[in-house]
C-alpha positions in Angstrom: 0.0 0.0 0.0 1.5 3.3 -1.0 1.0 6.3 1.2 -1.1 8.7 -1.4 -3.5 5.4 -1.9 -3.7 5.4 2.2 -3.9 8.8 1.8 -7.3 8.5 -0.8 -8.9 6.4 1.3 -8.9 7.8 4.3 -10.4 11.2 2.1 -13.2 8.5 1.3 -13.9 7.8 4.2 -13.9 11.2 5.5 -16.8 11.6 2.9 -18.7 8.8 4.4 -18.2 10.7 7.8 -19.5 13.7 6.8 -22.3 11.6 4.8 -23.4 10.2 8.0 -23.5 13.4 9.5 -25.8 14.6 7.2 -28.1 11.7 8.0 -28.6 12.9 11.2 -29.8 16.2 9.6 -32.1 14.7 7.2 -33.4 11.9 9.9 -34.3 15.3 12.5 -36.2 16.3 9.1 -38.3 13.6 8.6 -37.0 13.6 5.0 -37.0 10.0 4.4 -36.8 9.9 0.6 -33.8 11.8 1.2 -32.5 9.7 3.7 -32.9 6.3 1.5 -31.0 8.0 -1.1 -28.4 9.4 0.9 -28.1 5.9 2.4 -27.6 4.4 -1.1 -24.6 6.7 -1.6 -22.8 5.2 1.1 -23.4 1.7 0.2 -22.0 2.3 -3.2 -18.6 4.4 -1.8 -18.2 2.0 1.0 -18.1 -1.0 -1.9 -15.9 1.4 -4.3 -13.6 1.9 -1.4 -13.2 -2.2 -0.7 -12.6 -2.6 -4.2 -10.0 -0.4 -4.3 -8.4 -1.4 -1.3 -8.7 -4.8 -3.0 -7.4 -4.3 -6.4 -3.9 -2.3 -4.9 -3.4 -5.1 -2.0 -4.1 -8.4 -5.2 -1.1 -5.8 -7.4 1.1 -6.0 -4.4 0.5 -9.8 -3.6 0.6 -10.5 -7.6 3.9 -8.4 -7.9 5.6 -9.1 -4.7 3.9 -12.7 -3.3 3.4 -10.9 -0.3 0.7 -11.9 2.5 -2.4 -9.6 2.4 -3.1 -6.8 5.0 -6.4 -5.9 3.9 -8.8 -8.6 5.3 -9.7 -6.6 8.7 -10.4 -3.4 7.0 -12.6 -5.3 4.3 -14.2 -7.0 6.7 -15.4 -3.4 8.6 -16.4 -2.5 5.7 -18.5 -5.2 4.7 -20.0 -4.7 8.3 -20.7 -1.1 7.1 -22.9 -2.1 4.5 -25.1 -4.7 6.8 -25.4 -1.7 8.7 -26.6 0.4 5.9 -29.3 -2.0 5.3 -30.6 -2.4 8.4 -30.6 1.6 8.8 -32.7 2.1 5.7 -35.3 -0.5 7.0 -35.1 1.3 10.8 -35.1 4.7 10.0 -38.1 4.5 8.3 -40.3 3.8 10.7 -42.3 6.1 12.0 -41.0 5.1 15.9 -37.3 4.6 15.3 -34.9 6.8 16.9 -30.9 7.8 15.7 -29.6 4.7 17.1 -28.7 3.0 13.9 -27.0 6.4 12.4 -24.9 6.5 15.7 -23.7 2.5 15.1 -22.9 4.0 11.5 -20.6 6.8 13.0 -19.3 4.1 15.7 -18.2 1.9 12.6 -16.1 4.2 10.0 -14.1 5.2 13.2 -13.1 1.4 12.9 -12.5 1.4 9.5 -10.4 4.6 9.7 -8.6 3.1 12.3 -8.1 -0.2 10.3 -6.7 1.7 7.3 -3.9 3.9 9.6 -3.0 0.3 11.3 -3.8 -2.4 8.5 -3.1 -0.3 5.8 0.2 1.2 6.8 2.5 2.4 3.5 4.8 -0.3 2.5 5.4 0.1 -1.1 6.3 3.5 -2.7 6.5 4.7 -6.6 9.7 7.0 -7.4 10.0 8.5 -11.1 13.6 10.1 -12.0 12.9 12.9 -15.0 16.2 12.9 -16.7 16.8 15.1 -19.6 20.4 14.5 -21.3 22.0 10.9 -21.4 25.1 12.1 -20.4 23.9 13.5 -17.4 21.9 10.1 -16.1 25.0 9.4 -14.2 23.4 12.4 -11.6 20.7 9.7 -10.9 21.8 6.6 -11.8 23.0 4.6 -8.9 19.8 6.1 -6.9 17.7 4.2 -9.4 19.5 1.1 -8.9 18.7 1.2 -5.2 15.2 1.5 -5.9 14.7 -0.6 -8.9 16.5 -3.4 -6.6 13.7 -3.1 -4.0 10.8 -5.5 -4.4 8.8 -2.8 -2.5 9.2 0.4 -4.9 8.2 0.6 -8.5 11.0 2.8 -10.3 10.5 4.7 -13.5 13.0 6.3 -15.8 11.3 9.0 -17.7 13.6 11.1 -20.3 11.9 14.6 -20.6 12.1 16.6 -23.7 14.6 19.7 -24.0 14.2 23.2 -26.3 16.3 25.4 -27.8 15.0 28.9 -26.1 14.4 31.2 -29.3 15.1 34.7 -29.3 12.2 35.9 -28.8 10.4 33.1 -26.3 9.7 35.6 -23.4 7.7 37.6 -25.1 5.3 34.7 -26.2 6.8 32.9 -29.3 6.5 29.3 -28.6 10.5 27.4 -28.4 12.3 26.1 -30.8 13.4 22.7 -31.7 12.9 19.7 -29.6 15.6 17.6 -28.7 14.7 13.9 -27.2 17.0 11.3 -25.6 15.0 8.9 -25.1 16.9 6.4 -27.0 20.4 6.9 -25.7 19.9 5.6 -22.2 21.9 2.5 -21.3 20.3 -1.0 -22.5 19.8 -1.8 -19.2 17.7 1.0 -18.2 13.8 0.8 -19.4 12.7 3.8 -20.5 9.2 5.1 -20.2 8.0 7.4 -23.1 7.4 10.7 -21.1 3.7 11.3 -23.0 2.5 8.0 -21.4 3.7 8.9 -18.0 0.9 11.1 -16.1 2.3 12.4 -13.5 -0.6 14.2 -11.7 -2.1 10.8 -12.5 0.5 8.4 -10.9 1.1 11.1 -8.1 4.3 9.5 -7.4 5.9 9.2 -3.9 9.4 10.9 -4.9 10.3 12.5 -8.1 13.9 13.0 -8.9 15.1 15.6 -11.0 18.6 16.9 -12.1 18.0 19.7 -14.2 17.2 23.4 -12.0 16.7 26.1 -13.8 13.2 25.5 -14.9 12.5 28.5 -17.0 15.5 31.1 -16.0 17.6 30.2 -18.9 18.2 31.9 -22.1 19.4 28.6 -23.9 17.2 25.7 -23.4 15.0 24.4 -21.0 13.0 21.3 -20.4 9.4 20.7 -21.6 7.4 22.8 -18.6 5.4 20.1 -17.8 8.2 19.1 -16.0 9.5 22.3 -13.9 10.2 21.7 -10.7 7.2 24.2 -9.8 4.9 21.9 -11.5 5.9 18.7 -10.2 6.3 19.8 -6.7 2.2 19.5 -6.6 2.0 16.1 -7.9 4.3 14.2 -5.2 5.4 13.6 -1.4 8.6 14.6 -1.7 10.6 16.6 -4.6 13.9 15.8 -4.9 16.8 17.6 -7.2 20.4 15.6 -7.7 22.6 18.3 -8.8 23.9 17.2 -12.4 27.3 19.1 -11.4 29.6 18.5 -8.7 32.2 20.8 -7.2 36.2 20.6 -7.0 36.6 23.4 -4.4 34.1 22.4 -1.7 31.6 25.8 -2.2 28.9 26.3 -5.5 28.4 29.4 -7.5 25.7 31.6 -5.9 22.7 31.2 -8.3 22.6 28.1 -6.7 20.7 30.0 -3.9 18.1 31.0 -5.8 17.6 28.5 -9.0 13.6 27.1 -9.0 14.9 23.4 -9.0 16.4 24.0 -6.2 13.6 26.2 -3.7 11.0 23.9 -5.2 12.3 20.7 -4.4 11.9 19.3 -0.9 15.4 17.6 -0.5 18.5 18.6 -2.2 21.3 15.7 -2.3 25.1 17.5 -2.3 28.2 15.9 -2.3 29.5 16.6 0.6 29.4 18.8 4.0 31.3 21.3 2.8 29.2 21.9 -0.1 26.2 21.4 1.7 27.6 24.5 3.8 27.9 26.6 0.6 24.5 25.5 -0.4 23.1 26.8 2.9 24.7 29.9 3.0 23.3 30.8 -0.4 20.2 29.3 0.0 19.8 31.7 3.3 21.3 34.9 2.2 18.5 34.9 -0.8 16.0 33.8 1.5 16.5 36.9 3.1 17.1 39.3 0.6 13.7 38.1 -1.6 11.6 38.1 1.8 10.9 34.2 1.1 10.3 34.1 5.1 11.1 30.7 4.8 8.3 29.2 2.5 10.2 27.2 0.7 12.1 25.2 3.9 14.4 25.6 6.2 17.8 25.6 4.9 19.0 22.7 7.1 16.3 20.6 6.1 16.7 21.1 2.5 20.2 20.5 2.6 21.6 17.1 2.8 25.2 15.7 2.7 25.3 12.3 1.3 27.4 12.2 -1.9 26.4 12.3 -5.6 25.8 9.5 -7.7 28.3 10.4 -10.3 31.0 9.4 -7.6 29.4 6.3 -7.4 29.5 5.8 -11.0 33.3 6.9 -10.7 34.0 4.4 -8.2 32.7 1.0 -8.9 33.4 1.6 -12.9 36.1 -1.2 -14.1 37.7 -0.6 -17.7 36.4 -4.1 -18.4 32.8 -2.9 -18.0 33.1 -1.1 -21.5 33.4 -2.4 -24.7 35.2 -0.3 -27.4 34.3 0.2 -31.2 36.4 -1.2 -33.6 37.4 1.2 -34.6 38.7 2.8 -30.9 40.6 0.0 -30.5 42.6 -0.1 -33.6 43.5 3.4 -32.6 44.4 2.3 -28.7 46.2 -0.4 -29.9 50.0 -0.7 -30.8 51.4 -3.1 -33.5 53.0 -5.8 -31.2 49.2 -5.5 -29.4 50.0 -3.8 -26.3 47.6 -0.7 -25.1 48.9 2.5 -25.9 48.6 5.5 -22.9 45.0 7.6 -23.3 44.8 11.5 -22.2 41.3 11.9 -21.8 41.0 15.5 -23.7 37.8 17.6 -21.9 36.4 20.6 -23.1 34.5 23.2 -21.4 31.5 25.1 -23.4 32.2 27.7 -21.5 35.6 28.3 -21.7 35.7 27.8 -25.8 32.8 29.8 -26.3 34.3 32.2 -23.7 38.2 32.6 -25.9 36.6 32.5 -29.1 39.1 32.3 -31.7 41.9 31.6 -29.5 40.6 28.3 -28.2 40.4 26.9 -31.6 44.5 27.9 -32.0 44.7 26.1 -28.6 42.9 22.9 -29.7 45.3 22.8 -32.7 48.3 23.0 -31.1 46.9 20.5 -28.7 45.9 17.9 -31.9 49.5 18.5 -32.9 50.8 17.4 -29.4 49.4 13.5 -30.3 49.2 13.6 -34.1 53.0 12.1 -34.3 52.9 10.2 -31.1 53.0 6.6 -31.5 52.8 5.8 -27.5 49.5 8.3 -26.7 46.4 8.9 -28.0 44.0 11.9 -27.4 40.4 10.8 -26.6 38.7 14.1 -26.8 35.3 14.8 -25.1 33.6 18.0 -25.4 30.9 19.3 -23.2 27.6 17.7 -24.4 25.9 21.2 -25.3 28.9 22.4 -26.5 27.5 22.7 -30.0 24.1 23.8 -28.5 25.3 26.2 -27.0 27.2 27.4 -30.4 23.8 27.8 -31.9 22.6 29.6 -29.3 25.7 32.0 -28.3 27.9 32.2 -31.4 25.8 31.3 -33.9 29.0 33.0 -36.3 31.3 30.5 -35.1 29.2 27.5 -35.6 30.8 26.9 -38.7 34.6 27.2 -37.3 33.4 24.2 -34.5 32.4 21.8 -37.4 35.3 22.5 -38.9 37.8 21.9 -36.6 35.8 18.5 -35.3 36.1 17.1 -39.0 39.8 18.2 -39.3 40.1 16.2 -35.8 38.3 13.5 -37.2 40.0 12.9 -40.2 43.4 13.0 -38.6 42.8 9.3 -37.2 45.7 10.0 -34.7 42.6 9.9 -31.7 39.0 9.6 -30.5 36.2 11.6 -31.0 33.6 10.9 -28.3 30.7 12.8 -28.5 28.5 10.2 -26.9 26.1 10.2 -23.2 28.8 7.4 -21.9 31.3 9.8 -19.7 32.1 6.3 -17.4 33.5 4.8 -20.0 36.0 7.8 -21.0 37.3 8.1 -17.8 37.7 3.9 -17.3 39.5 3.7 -20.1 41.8 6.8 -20.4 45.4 7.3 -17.9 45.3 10.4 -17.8 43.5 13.8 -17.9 43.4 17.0 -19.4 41.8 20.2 -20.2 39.6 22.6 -19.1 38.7 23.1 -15.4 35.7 21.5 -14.5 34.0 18.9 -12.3 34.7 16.5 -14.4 38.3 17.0 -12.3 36.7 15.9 -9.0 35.6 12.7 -10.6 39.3 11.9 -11.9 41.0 13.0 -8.4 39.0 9.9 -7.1 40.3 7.7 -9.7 44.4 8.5 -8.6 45.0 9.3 -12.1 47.4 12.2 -13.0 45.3 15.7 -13.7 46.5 18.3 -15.4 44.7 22.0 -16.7 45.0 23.5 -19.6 46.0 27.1 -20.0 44.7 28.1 -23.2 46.8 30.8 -24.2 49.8 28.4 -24.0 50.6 27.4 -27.7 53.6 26.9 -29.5 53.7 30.9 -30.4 54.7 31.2 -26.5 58.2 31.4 -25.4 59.2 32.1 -21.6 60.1 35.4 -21.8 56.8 36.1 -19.5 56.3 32.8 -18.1 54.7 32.0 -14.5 57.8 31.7 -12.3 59.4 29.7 -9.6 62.2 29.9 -7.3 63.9 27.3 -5.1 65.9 28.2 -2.2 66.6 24.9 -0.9 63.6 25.4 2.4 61.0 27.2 -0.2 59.6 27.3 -3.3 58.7 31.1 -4.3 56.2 31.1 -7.1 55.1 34.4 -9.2 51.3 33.3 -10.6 50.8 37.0 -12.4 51.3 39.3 -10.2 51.6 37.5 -7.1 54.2 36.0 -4.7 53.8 32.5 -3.0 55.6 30.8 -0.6 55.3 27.1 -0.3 57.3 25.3 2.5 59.0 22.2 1.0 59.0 20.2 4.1 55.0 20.8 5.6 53.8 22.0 2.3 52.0 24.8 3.3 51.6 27.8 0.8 51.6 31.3 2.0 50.4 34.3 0.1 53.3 36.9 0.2 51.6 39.9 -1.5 51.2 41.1 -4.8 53.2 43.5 -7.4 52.4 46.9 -7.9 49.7 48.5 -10.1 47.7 44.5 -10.4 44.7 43.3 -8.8 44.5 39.4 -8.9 43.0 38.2 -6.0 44.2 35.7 -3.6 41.8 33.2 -3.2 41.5 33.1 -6.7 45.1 32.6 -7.2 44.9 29.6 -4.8 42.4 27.7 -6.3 43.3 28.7 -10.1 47.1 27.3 -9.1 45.2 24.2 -7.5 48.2 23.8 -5.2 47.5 21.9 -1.7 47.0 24.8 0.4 46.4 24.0 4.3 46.1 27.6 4.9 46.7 31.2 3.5 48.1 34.1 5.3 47.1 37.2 3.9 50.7 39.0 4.6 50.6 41.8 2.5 54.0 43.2 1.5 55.2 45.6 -0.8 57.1 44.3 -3.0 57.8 47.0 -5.0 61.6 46.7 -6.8 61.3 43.0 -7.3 61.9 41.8 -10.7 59.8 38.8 -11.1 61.9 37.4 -13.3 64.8 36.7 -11.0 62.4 34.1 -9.7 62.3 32.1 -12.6 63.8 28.7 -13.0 62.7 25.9 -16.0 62.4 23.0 -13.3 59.5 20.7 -14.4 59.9 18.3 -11.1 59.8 21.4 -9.2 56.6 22.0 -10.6 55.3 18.3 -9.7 56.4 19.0 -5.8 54.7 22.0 -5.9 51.3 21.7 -7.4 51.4 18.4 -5.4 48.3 16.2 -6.9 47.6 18.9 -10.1 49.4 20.6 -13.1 48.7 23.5 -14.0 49.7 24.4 -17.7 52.6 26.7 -17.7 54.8 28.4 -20.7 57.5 26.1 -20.2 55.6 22.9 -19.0 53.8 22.7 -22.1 51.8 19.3 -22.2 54.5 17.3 -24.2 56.5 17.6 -20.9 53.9 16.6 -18.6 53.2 13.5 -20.4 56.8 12.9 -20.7 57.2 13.2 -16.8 54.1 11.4 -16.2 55.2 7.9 -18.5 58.8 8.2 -17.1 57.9 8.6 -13.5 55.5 5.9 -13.1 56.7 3.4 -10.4 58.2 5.8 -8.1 57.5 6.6 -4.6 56.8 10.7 -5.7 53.5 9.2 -7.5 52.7 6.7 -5.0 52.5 9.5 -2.6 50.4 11.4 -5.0 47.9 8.9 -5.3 48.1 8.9 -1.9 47.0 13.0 -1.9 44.2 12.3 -4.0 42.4 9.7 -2.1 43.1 12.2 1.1 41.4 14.4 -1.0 38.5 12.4 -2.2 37.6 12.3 1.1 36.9 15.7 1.8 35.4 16.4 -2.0 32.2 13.8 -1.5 30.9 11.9 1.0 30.1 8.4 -0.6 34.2 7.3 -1.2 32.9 3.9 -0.9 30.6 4.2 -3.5 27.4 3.8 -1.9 25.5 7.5 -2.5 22.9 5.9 -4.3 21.8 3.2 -1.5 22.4 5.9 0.8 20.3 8.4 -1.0 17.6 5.8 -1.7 17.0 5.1 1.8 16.7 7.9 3.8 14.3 9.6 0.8 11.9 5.9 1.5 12.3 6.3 5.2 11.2 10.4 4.5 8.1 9.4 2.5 7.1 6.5 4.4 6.8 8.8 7.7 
């Protein structure tokens, strides 16, 4: 028995109550023709309401072969009826008195009673609205935890996604419709999103991943499925975000997006983020005079991982079978595997460099075209080219371009499909554009490191970033600041900052990705320093120092990261990086172990079944 059925007929029989009540009225009245009829009206919802107790108790037992909890309740109600009968005959004479309206009364309390304690929720639907393939991974392991219990029924329903014209706020419907219905794993049924009636089924939990509902000025989601809508329909609303975070705090539309102050629950990766979330969440609460209708922040909020760690996690290469034609590129002649740099690409950041990311993806193509020991097995964002339509419709032309020329080199992979597992199973190493995709591969203890994209082969190191060793210290110019990192705690201290810049600290920090434990904001002048005197070409000072990330520098291009990454395989230095990046794991997400999904699945029945 699901809660919202419990949930109906308990309604019924409030109806039936308020029925008998109004015997009472017409009974005082002498309205007997009234009476009968009214009486006939409860006979027929009191044997609607056993059928319908009947037909969701014989689905459970046919489904589950479970024992039947119904009898007692069926029972009182069949005893409601009798006493229906008997009423009509009673009531009509001229010397009966309210005594058989008052067993009536006596009796639904009984069956009410019945239904709270015979009828107790047991078995709960979930539906998961997914609208990209490449973004099921948000959801997946949570429906695995529910499609493995004999007690929930589990839908997957793909929604449909619109590219947002120009002029759709001012009434002009959207523009093409884009459905991924068909790109879902084998093993995942997929339910056809016009057969799925959600203020029908009123599902017990709904599990979204996509937020923005219609605050977007690129595409959105079919609004049959905002988060506004849906939040009607269901017990509890819950949104998986589709992103997860590398530095422990999210960006602060994140505070106000309607997927987010719509649903019930919110599932974030860890506490830190979950902190982040909160403080967002109340800061707009506050400024928009929400007075709190939409939750309390600590309630919304909860810590218990994201299900693309799990995916992550329990992935084995072996799980993924390659094309053909993949393989004949991995492969070497005498049939051993060659290395794979998993190549990802930001939207963002291409669409935000323009012309100059193309240069960079060039020179990057030319780093592997010769290279008979690595391949490049490039990924770009999946609404990359969307988002060319959309944003720079006069560069659309340039991005097919350089994706054929790519193509037709046959020195890599082009991988433009919804399986990100796969990608990161497969490939040794990564690199490219900072994103979360970077959390995910700091779990996996593979190397990392980010591309800079205005390092090409035009740059020399007559401006590069600069570091210093003094034999205790590392002193590293980023810009226009000085660092200091300890060599033996490895502890980096901001110094201060050259005259006549403004790049900010924190953002140095996490831009540089170097293990930072803490930050003292000394500020010094260092006005008379030539940054240059700091500068020495040391690529294995550069390993020390960024710890468990590169960062791309002028003269640690990525030909001499991949030749310090082969060469330096078995040695303690990337043993004890490994080491760093499960310490770090830890404090990115909470489910290291893999288990988000079971986690998540859990505590959302336990919340509905209350």
């Amino acid at each position: 028995m699901r809660k919202y059925h419990q949930k109906m007929i308990l309604e019924l029989l409030k109806s039936l109550e308020e029925a008998t009540d109004n015997l009472k009225k017409l009974f005082s009245k002498k309205e007997f023709q009234a009476l009968t009829n009214l009486l006939a009206d409860c006979q027929e919802s009191a044997v609607q309401v056993g059928q319908f107790i009947e037909q969701i108790e014989g689905e459970q037992e046919q489904k589950q072969k479970t024992q039947r909890t119904s009898r007692t309740t069926i029972a009182y109600l069949e005893e409601y009826c009798e006493l229906l009968y008997h009423a009509n005959e009673e009531l009509n004479k001229p010397e009966s008195g309210a005594g058989p309206i008052k067993k009536l009364q006596k009796q639904i309390i009984k069956i009410e009673e019945s239904v709270k304690s015979d009828l107790k929720p047991d078995k709960i639907e979930v539906v998961f609205f997914p609208y990209k393939a490449s973004m099921w991974d948000s959801l997946e392991s949570i429906w695995q935890a529910a499609k493995d219990d004999p007690a929930c029924d589990a839908y997957v329903v793909p929604v449909p996604y619109y590219e947002v014209t120009q002029t759709y706020r001012e009434g002009d419907p959207l523009g093409q419709m884009h459905y991924e219905g068909d790109k879902y794993p084998d093993y995942v049924t997929v339910v056809d999103w016009k057969n799925y009636k959600v203020e029908e089924r009123r599902p017990d939990g709904i599990f979204t991943h996509y937020g923005y509902d219609d605050c977007v000025s690129n595409y959105t989601i079919d609004p049959l499925f905002y988060s506004k809508r849906l939040k009607q329909y269901c017990e509890l609303l819950v949104h998986v975000p589709y992103f997860v975070s590398g530095v422990n705090t999210v960006d602060e539309c994140n505070g106000y997006l309607p997927g987010i102050i719509n649903a019930h629950r919110v599932i974030v990766q860890s506490e830190a983020v979950r902190q982040s979330f909160i403080g967002h969440y109340k800061k707009f609460d506050k400024q928009l005079g929400w007075s709190g209708q939409f939750g309390k922040a600590e309630d919304k909020f909860i810590a218990l991982g994201s299900p693309k760690f799990d995916k992550v996690i329990n992935a084995k290469r072996e799980d993924y079978v390659l094309p053909p034609e993949w393989e004949h590129i991995i492969s070497k002649s005498d049939g051993s595997r060659k290395k794979v740099v998993l190549y990802n690409t930001h939207m963002w950041a291409w669409l935000s460099n323009g012309e100059a990311y193309f240069k960079k993806l060039r020179f990057v193509f030319d780093c592997f075209r010769n290279r008979d020991d690595v391949v490049l097995w490039w990924r770009p964002h999946p609404n990359t080219e969307l988002n060319f339509k959309i944003k720079c419709p006069h560069l659309l032309g340039a991005y097919y371009k350089v994706i054929e020329e790519y193509k037709s080199g046959g020195f890599g992979i082009y991988d433009d499909t919804a399986d990100l597992h796969r990608a990161i199973s497969w490939s040794d190493i990564y690199y490219g554009d900072w994103s979360s995709l970077i959390a995910f591969y700091i779990c996996t203890g593979k190397p990392i490191m980010c591309q800079k994209i205005n390092v090409t082969d035009d740059n020399n190191a007559s401006n590069p970033d600069n570091i210093y060793d003094d034999g205790s210290n590392y002193w590293i110019i980023r810009f226009s600041d000085l660092l200091k990192t300890d060599k033996l705690h490895k502890q980096t201290e901001y110094i201060g900052r050259f005259l006549n810049e403004t790049i900010d600290a924190q953002w140095l920090s996490e831009k540089m990705v170097i293990p930072i434990n803490n930050i003292k904001q000394v500020h010094t002048n260092l006005d008379g320093i030539e940054p240059n005197q700091f500068f020495v070409k040391n690529v294995s000072a550069i390993k020390d120092i960024l710890g468990i990330r590169f960062y791309e520098f002028a003269f640690a291009k990525l030909p001499h990261f991949l030749d310090y990454i082969f060469s330096d395989e078995n040695t303690e230095n990337k043993i004890a990086l490994r080491g760093k990046q499960k310490e770090i794991s830890t404090q990115i997400t909470e489910n290291v172990d893999g288990t988000c999904g079971v986690k998540t699945y859990k505590y959302i029945r336990t919340e509905v079944l209350k």
